[in-house]
PyMOL Python script that loads the backbone (N, CA, C, O; Angstrom):
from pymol import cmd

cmd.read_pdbstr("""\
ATOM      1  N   UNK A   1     -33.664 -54.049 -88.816  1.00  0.00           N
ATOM      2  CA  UNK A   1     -33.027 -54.281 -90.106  1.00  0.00           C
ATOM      3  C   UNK A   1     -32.825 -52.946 -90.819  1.00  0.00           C
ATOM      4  O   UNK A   1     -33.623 -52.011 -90.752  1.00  0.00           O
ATOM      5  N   UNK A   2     -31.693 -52.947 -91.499  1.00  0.00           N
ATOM      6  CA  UNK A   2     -31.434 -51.936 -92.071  1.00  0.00           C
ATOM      7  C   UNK A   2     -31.775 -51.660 -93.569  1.00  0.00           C
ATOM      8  O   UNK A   2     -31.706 -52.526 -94.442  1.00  0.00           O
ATOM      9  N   UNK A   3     -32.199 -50.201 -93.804  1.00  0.00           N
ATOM     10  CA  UNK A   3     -32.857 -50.090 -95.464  1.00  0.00           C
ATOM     11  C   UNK A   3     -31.704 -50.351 -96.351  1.00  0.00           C
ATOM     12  O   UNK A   3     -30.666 -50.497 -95.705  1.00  0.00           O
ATOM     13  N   UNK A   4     -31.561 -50.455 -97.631  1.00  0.00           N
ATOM     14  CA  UNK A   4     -30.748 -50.107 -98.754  1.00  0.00           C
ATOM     15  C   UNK A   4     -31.062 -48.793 -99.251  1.00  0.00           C
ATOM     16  O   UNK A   4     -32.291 -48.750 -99.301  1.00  0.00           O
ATOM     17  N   UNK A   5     -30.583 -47.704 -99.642  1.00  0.00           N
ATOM     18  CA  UNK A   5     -30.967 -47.065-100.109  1.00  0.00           C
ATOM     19  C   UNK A   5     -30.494 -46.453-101.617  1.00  0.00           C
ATOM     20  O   UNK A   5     -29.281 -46.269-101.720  1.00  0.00           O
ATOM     21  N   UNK A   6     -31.205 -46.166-102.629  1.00  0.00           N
ATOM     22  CA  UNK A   6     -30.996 -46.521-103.950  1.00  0.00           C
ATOM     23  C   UNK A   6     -30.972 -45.296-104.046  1.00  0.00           C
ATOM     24  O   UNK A   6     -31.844 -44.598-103.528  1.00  0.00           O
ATOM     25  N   UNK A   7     -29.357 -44.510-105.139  1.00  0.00           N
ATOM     26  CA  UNK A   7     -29.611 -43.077-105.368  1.00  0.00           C
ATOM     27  C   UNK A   7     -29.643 -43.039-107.156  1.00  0.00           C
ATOM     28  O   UNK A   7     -28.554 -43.542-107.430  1.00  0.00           O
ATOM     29  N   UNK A   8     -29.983 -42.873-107.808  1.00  0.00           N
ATOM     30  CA  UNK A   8     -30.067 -42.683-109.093  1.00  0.00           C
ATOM     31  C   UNK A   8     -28.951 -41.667-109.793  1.00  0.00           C
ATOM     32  O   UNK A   8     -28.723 -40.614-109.197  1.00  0.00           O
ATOM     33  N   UNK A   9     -28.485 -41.849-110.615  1.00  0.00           N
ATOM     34  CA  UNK A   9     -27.329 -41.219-111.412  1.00  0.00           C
ATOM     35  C   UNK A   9     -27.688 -39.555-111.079  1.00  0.00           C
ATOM     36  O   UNK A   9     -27.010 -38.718-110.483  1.00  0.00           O
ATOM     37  N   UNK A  10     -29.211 -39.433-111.805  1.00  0.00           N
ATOM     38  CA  UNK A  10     -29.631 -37.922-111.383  1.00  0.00           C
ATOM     39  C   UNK A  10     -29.801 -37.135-110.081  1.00  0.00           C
ATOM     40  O   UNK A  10     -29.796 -35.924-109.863  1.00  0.00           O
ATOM     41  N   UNK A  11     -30.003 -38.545-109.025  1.00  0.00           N
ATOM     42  CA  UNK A  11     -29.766 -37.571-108.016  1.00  0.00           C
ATOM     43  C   UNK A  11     -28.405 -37.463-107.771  1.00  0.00           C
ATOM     44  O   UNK A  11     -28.344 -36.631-106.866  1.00  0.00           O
ATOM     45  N   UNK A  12     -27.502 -37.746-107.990  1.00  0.00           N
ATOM     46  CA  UNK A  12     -26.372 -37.811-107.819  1.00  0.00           C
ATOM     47  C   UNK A  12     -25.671 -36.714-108.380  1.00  0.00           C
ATOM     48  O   UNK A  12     -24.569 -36.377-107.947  1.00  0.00           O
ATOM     49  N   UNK A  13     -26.209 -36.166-109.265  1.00  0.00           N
ATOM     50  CA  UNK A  13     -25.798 -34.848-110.255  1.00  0.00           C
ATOM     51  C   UNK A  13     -26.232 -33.768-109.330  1.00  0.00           C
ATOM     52  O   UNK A  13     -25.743 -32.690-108.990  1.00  0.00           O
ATOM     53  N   UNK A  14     -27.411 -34.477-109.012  1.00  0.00           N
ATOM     54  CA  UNK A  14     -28.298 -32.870-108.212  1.00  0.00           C
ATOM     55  C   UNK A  14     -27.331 -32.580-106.989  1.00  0.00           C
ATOM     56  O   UNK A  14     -26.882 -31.459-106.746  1.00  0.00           O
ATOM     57  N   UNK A  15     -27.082 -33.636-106.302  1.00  0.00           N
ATOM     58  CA  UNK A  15     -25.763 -33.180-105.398  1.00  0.00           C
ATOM     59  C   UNK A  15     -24.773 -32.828-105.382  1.00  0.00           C
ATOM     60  O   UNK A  15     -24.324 -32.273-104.379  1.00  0.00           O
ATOM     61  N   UNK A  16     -23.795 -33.080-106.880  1.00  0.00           N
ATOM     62  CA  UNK A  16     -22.756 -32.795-107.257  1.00  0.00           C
ATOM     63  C   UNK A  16     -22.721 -31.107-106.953  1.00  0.00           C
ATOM     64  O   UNK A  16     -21.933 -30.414-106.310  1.00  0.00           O
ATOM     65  N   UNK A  17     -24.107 -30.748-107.823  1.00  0.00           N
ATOM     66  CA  UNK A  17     -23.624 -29.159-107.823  1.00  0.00           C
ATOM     67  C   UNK A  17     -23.817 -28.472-106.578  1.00  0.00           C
ATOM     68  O   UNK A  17     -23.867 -27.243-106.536  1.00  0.00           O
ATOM     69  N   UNK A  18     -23.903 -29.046-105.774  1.00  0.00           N
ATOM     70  CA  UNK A  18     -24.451 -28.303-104.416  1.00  0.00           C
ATOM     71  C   UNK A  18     -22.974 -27.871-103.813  1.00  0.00           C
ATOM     72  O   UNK A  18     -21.936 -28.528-103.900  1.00  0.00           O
ATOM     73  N   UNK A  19     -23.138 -26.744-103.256  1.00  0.00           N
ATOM     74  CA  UNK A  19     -22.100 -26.332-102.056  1.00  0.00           C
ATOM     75  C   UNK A  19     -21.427 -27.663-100.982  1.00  0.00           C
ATOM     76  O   UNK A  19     -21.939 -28.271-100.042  1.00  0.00           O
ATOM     77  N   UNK A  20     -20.486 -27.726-101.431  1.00  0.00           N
ATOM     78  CA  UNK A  20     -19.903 -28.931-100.422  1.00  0.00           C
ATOM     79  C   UNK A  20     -20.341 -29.278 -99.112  1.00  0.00           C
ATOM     80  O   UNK A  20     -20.551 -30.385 -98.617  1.00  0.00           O
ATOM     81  N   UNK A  21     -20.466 -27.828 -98.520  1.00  0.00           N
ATOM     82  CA  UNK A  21     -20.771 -28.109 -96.910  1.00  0.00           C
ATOM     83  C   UNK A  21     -22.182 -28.470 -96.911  1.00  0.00           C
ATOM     84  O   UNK A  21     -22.755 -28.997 -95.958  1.00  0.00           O
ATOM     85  N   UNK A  22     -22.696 -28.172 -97.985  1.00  0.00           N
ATOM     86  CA  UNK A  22     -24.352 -28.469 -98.220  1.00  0.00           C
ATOM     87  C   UNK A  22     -24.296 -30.404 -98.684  1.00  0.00           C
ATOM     88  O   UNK A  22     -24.549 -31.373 -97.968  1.00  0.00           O
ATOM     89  N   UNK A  23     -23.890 -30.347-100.055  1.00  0.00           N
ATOM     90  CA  UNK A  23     -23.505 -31.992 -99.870  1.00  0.00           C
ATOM     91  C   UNK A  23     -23.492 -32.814 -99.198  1.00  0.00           C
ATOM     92  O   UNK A  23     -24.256 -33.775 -99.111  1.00  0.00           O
ATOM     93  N   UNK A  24     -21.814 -32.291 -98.110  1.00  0.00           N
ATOM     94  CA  UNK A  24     -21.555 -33.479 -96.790  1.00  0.00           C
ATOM     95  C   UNK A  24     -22.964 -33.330 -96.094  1.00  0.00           C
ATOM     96  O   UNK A  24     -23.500 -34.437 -96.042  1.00  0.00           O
ATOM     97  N   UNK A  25     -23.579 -32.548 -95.659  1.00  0.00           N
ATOM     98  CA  UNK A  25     -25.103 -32.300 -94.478  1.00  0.00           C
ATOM     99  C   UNK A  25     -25.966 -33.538 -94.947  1.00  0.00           C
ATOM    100  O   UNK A  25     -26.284 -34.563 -94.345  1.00  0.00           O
ATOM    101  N   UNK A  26     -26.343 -32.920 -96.735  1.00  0.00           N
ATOM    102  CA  UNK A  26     -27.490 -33.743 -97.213  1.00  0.00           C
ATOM    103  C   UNK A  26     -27.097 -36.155 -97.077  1.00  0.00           C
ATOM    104  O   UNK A  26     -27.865 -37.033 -96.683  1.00  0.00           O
ATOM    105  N   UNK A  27     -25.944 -36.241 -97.504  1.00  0.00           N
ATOM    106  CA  UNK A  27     -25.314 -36.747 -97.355  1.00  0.00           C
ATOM    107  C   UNK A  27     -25.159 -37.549 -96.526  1.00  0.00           C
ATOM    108  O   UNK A  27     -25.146 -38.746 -96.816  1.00  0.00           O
ATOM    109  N   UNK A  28     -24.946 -36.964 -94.860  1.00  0.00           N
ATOM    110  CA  UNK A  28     -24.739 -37.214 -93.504  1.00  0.00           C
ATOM    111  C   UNK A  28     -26.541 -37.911 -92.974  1.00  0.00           C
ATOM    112  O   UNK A  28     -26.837 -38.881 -92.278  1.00  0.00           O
ATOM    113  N   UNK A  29     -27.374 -36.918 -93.665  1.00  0.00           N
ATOM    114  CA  UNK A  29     -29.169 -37.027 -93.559  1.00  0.00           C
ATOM    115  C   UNK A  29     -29.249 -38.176 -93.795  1.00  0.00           C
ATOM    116  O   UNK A  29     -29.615 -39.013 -92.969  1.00  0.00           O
ATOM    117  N   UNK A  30     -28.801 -38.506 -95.396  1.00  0.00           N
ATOM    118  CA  UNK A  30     -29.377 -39.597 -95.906  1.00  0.00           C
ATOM    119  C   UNK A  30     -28.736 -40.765 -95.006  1.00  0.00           C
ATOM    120  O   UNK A  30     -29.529 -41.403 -94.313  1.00  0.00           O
ATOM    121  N   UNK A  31     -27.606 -41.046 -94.963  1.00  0.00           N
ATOM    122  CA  UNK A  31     -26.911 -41.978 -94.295  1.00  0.00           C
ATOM    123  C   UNK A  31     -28.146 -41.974 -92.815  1.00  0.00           C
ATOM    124  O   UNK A  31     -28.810 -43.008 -92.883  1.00  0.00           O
ATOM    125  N   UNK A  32     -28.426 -41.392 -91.996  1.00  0.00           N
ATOM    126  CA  UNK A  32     -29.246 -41.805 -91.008  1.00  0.00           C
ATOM    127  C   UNK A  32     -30.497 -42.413 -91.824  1.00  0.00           C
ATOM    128  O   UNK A  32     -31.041 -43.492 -91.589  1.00  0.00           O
ATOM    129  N   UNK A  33     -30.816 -41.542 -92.776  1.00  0.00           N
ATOM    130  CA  UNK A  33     -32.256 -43.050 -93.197  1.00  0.00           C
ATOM    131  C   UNK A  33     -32.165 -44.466 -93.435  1.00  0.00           C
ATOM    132  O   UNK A  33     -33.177 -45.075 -93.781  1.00  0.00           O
ATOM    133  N   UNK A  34     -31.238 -44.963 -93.312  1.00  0.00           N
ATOM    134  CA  UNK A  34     -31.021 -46.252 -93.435  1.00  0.00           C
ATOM    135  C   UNK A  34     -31.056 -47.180 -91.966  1.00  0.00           C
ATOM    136  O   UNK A  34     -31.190 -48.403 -91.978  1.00  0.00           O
ATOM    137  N   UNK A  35     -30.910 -46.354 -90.691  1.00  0.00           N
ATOM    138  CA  UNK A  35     -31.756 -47.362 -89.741  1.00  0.00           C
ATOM    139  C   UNK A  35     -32.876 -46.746 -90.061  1.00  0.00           C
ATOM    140  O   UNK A  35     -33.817 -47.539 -90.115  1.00  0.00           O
ATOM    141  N   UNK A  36     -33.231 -45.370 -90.358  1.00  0.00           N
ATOM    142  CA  UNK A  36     -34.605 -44.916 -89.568  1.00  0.00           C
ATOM    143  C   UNK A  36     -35.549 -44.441 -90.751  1.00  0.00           C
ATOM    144  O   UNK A  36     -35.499 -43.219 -90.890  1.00  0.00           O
ATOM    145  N   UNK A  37     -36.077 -44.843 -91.306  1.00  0.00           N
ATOM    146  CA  UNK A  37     -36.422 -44.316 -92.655  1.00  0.00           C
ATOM    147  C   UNK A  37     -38.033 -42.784 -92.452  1.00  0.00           C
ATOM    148  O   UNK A  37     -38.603 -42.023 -93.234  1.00  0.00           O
ATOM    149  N   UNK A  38     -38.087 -42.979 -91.483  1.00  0.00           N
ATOM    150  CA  UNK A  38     -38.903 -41.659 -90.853  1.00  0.00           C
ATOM    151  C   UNK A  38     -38.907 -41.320 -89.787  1.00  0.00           C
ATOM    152  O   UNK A  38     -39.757 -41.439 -88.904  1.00  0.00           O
ATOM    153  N   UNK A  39     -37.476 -40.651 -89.814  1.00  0.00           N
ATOM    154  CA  UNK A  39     -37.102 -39.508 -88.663  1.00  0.00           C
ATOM    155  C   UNK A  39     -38.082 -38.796 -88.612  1.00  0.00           C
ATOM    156  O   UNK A  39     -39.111 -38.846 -89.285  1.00  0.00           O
ATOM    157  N   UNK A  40     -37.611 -37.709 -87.334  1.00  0.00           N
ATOM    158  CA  UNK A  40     -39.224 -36.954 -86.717  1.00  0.00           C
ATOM    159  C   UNK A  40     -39.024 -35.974 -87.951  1.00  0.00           C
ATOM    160  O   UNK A  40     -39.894 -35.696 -88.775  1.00  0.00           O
ATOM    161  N   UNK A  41     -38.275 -35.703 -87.937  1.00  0.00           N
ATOM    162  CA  UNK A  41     -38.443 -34.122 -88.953  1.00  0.00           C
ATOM    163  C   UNK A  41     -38.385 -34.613 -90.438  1.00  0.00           C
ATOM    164  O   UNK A  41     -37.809 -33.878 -91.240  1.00  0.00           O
ATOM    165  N   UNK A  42     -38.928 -35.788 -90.875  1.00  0.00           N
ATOM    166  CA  UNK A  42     -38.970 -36.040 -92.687  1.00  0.00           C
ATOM    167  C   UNK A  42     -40.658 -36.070 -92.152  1.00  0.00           C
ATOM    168  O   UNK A  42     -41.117 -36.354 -91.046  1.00  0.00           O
ATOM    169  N   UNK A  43     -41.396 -35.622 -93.520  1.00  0.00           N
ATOM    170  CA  UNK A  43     -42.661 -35.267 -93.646  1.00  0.00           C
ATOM    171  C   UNK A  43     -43.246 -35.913 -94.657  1.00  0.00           C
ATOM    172  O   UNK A  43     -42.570 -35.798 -95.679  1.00  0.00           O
ATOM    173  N   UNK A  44     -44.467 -36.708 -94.845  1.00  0.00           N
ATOM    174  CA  UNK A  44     -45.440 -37.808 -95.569  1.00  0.00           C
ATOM    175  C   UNK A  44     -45.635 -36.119 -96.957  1.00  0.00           C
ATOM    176  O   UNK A  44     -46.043 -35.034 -96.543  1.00  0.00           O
ATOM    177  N   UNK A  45     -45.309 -36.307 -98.209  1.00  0.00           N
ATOM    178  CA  UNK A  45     -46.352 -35.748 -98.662  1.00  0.00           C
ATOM    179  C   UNK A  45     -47.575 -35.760 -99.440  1.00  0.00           C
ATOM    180  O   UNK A  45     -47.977 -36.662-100.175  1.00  0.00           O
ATOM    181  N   UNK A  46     -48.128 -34.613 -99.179  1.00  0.00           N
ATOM    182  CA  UNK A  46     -49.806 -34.376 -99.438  1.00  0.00           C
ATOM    183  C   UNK A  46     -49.374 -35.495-100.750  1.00  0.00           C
ATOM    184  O   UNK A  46     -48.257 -36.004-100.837  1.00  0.00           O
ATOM    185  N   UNK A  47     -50.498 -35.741-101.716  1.00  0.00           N
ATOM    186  CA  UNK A  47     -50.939 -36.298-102.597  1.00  0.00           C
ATOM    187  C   UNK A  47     -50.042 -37.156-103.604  1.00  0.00           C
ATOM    188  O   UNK A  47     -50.014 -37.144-104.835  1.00  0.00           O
ATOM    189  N   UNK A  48     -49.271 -37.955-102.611  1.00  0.00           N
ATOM    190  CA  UNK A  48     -48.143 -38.420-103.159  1.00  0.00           C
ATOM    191  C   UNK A  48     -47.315 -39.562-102.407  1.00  0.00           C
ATOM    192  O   UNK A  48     -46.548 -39.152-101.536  1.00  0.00           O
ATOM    193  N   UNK A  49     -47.367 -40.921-102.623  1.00  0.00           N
ATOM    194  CA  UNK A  49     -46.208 -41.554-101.140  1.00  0.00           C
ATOM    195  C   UNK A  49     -45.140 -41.329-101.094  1.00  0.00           C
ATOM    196  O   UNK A  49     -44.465 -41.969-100.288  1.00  0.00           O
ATOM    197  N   UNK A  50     -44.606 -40.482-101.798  1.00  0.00           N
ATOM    198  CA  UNK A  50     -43.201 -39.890-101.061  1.00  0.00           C
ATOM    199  C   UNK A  50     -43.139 -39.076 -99.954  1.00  0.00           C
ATOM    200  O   UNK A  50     -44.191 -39.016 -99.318  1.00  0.00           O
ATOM    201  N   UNK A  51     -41.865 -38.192 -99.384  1.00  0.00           N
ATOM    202  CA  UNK A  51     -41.847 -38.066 -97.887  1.00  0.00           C
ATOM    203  C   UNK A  51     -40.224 -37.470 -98.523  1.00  0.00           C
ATOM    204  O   UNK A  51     -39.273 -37.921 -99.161  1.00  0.00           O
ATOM    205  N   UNK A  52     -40.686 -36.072 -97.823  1.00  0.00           N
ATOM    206  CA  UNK A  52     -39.506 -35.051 -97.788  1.00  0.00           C
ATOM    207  C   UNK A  52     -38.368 -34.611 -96.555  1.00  0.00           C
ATOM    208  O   UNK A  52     -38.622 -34.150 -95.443  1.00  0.00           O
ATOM    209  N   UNK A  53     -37.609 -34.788 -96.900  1.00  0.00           N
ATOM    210  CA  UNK A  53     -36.573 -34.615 -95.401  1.00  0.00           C
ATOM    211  C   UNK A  53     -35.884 -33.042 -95.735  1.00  0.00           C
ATOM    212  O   UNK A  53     -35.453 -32.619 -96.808  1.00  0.00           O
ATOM    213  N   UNK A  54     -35.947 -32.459 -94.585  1.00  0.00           N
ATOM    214  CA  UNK A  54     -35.316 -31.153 -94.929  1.00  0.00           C
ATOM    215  C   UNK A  54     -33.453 -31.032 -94.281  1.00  0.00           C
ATOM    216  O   UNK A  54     -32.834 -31.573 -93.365  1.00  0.00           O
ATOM    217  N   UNK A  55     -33.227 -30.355 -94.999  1.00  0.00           N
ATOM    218  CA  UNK A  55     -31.787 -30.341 -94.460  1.00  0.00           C
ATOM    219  C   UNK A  55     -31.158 -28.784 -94.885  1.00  0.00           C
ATOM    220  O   UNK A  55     -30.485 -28.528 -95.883  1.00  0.00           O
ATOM    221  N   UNK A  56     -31.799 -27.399 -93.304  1.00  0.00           N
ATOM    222  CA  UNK A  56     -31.250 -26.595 -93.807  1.00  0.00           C
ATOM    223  C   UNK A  56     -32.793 -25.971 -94.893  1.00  0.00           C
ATOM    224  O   UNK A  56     -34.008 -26.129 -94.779  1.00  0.00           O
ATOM    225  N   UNK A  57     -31.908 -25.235 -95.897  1.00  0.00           N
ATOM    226  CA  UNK A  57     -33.026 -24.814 -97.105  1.00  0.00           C
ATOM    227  C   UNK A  57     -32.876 -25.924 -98.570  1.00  0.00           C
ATOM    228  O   UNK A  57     -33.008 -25.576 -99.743  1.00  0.00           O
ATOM    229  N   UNK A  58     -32.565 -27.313 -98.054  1.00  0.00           N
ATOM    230  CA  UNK A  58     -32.311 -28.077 -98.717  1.00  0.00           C
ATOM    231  C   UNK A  58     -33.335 -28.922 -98.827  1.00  0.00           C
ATOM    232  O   UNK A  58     -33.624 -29.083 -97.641  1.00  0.00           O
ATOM    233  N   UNK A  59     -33.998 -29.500 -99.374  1.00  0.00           N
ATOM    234  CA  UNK A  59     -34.650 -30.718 -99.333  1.00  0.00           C
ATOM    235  C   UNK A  59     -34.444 -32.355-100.234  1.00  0.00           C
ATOM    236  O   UNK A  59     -34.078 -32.698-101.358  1.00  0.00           O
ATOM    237  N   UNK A  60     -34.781 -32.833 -99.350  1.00  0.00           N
ATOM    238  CA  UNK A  60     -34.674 -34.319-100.347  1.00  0.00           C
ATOM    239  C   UNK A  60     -36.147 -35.138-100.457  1.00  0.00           C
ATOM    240  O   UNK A  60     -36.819 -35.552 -99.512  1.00  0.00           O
ATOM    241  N   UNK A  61     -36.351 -35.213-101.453  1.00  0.00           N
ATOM    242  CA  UNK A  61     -37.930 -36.220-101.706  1.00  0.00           C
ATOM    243  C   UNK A  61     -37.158 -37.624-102.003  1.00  0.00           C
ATOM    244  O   UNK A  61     -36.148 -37.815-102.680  1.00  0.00           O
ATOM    245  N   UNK A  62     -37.953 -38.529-101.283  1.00  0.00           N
ATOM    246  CA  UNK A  62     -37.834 -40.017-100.637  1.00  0.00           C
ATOM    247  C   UNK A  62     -38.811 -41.057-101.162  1.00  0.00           C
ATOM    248  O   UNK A  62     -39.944 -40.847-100.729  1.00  0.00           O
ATOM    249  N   UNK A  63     -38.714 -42.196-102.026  1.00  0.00           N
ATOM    250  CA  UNK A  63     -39.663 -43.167-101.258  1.00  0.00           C
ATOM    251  C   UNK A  63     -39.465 -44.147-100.593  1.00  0.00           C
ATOM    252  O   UNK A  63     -38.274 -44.406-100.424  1.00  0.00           O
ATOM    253  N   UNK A  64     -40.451 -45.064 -99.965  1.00  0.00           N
ATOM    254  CA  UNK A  64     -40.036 -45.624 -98.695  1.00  0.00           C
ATOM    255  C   UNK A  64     -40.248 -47.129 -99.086  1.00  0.00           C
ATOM    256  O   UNK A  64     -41.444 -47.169 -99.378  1.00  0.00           O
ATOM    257  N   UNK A  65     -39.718 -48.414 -99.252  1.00  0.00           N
ATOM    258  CA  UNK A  65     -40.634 -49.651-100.033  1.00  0.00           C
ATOM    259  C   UNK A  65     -40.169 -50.353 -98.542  1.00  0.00           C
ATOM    260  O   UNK A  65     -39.059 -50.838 -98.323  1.00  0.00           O
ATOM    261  N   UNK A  66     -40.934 -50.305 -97.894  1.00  0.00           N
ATOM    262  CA  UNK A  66     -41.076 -51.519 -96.491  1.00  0.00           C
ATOM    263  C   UNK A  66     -41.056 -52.805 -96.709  1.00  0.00           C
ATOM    264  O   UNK A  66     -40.364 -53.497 -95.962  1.00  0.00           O
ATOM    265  N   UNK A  67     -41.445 -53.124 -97.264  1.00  0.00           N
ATOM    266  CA  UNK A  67     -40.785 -54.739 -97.495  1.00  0.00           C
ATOM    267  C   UNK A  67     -40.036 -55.117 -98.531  1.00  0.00           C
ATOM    268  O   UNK A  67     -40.144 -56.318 -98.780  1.00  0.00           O
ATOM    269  N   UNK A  68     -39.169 -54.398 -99.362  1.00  0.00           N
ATOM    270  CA  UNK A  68     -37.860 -54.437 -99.912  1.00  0.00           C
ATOM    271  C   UNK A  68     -37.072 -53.984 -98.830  1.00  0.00           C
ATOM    272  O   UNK A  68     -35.882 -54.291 -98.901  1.00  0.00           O
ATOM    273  N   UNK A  69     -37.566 -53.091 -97.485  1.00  0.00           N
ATOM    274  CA  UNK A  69     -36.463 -52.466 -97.039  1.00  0.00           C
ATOM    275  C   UNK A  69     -35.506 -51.367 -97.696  1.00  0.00           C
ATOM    276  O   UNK A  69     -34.425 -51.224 -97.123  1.00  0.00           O
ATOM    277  N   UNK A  70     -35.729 -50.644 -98.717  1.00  0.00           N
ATOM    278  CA  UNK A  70     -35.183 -49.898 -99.666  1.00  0.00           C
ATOM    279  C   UNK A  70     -35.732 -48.635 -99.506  1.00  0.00           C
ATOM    280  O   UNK A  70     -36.724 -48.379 -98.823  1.00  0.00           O
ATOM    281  N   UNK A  71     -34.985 -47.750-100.231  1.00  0.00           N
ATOM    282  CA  UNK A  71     -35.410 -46.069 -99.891  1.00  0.00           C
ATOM    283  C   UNK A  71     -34.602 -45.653-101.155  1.00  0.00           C
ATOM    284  O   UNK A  71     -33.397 -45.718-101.395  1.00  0.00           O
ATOM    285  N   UNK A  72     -35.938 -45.086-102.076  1.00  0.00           N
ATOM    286  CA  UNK A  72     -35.413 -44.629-103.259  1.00  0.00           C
ATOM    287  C   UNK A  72     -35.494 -42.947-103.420  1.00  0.00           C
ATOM    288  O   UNK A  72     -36.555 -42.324-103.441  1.00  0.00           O
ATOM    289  N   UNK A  73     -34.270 -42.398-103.520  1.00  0.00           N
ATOM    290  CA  UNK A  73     -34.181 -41.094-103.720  1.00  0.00           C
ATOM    291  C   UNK A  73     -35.051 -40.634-104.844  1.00  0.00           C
ATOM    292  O   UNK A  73     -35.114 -41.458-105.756  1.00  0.00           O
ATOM    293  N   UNK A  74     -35.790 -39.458-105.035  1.00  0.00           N
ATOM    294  CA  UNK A  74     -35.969 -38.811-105.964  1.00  0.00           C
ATOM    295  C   UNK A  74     -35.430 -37.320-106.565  1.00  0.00           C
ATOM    296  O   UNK A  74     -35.161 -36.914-107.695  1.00  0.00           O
ATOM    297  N   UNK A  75     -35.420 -36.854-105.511  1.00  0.00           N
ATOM    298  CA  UNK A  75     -34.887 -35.394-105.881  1.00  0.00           C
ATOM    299  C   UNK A  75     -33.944 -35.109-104.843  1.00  0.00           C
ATOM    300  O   UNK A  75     -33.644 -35.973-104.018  1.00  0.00           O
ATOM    301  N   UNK A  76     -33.411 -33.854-104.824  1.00  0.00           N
ATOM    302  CA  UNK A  76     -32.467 -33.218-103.964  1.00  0.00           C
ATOM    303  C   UNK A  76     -32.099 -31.805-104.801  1.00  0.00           C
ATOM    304  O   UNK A  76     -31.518 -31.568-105.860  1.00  0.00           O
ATOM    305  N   UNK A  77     -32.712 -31.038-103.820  1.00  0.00           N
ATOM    306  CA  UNK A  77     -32.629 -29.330-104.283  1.00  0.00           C
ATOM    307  C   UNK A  77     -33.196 -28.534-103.142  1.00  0.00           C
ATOM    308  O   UNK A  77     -33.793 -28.895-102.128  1.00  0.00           O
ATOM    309  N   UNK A  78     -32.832 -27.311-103.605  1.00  0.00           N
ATOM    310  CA  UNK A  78     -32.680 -26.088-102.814  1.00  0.00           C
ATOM    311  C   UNK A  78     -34.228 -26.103-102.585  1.00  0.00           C
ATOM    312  O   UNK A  78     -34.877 -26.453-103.571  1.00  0.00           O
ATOM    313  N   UNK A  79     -35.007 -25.751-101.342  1.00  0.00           N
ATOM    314  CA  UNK A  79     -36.545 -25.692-101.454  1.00  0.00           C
ATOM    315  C   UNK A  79     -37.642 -24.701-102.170  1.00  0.00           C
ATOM    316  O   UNK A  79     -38.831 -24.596-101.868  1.00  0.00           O
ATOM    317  N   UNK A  80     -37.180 -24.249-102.836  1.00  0.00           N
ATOM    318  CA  UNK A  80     -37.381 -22.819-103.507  1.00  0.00           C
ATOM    319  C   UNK A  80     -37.997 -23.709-105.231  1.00  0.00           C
ATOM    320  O   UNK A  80     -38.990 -23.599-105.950  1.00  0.00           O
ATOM    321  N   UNK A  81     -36.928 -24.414-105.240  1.00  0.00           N
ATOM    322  CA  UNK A  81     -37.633 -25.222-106.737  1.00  0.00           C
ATOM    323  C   UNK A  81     -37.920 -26.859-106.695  1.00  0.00           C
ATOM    324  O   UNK A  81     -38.366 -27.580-107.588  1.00  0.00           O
ATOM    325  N   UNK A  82     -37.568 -27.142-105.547  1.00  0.00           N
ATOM    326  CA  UNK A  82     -37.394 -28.621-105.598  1.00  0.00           C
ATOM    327  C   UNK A  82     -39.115 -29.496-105.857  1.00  0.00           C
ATOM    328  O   UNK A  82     -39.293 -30.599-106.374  1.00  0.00           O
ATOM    329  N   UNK A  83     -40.185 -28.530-105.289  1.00  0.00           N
ATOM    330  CA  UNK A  83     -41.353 -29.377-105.566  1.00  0.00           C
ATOM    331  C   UNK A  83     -41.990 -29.070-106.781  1.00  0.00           C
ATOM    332  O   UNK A  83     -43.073 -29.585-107.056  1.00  0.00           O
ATOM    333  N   UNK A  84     -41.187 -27.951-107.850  1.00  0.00           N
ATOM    334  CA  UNK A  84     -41.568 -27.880-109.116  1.00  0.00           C
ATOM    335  C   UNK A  84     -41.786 -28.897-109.713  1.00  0.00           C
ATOM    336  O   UNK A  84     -42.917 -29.256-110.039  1.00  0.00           O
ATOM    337  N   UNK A  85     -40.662 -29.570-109.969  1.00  0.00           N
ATOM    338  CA  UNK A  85     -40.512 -31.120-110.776  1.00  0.00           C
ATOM    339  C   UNK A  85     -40.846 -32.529-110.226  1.00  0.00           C
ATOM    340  O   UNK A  85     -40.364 -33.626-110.509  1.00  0.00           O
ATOM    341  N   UNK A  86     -41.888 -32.140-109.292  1.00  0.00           N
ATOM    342  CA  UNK A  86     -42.064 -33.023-108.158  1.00  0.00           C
ATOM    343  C   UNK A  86     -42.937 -34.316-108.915  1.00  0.00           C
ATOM    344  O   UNK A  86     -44.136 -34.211-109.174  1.00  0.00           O
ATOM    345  N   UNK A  87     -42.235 -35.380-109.181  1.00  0.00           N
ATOM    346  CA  UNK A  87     -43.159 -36.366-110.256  1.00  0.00           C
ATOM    347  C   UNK A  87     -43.446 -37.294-109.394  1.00  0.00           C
ATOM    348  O   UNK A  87     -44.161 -38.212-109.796  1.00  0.00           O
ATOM    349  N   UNK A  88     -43.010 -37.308-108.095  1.00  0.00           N
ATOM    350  CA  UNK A  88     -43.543 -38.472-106.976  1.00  0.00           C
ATOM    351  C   UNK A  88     -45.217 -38.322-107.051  1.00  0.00           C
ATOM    352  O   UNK A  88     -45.932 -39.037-106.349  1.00  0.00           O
TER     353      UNK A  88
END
""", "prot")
cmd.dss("prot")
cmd.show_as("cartoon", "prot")
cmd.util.cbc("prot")
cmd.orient("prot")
């Protein structure tokens, strides 16, 4: 079964400003989480149930609700600041 995955207005901004070719990538990522919601290369993180997928020097923070079947975006940014604001 396949996830839904829920992007929030803000993450949606956070992508806007990104480099296009960076966009379509992050974009292309997310679209595979919806059969697979933990590909090999997305990572559980430390002290938190969210789960980061990298794309590039990009990252996206994830959560995962298994029996909604749903995958709610939280962030999407360059990896340099993205776990600043990390409220997962």
């Amino acid at each position: 079964m396949t996830y839904i995955i829920i992007i929030p207005k803000s993450v949606t901004k956070q992508i806007d400003i990104l480099p296009t070719k960076v966009a379509d990538e992050i974009l292309d990522k997310i679209g595979y989480l919806k059969h697979n919601p933990r590909p090999i290369n997305a990572k559980k993180m430390k002290g938190s149930k969210g789960y980061r997928l990298r794309v590039g020097n990009y990252r996206v923070i994830y959560d995962i609700d298994d029996v909604g079947k749903r995958i709610f975006l939280r962030r999407v940014g360059h990896r340099s600041n993205i776990y600043k604001h990390n409220g997962t």
